[in-house]
C-alpha positions as CSV (number, residue, x, y, z in Angstrom):
1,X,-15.3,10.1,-8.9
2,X,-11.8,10.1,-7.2
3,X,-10.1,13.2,-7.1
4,X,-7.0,11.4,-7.6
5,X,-5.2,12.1,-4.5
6,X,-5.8,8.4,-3.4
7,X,-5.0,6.6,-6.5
8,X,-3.0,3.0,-6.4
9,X,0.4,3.6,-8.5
10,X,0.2,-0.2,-9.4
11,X,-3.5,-1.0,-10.3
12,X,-3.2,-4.2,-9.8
13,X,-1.6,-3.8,-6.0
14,X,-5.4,-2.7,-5.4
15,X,-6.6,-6.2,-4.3
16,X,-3.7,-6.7,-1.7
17,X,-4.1,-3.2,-0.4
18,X,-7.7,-3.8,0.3
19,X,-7.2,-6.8,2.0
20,X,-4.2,-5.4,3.9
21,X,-6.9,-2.6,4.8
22,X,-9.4,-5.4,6.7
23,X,-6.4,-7.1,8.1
24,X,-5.1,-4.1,10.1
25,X,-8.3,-2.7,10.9
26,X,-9.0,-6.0,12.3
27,X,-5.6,-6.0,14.1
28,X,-6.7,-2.6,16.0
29,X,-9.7,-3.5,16.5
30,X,-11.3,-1.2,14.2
31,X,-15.1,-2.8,13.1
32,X,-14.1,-1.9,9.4
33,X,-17.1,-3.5,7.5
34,X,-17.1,-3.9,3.5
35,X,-19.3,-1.1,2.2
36,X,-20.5,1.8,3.9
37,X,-18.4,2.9,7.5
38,X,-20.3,6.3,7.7
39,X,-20.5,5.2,11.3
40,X,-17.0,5.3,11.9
41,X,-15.2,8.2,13.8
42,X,-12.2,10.0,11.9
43,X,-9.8,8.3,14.4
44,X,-10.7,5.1,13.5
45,X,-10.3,5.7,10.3
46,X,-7.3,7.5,10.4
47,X,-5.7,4.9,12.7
48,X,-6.4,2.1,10.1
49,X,-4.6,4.2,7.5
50,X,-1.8,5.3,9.5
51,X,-1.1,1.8,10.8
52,X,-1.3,0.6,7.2
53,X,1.6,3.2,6.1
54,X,4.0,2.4,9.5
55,X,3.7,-1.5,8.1
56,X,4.7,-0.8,5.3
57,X,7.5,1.7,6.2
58,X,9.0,-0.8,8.8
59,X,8.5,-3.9,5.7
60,X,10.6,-1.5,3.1
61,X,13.2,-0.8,5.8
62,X,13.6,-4.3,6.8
63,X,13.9,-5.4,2.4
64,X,16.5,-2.1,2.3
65,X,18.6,-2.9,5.0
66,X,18.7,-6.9,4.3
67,X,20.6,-5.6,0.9
């Protein structure tokens, strides 16, 4: 059960963001596997989501300031 801290605002953005997830792992090199990724290390992890929020920072920016 989710604690709710990681919930998707728009349920049905939850598709995209998963796939987004793979594709940025995969970007950095990151062996990000469907399932299970006990074997990860924090950093790697980390790194996927912290890579994931700078894309989509710099993607908001770039909409904001094209207006």
């Amino acid at each position: 059960m989710s604690s709710g801290r990681n919930r998707v605002e728009v349920p049905e953005a939850m598709e995209a963001l998963d796939r987004f997830k793979y594709e940025v792992a995969n970007e950095i090199g990151v062996p990000l596997k469907h399932g299970y990724n006990g074997d990860l290390t924090s950093y790697q992890n980390g790194s996927v989501g912290g890579m994931m929020v700078k894309k989509m920072i710099a993607e908001q920016e770039k909409r904001m300031a094209g207006k």
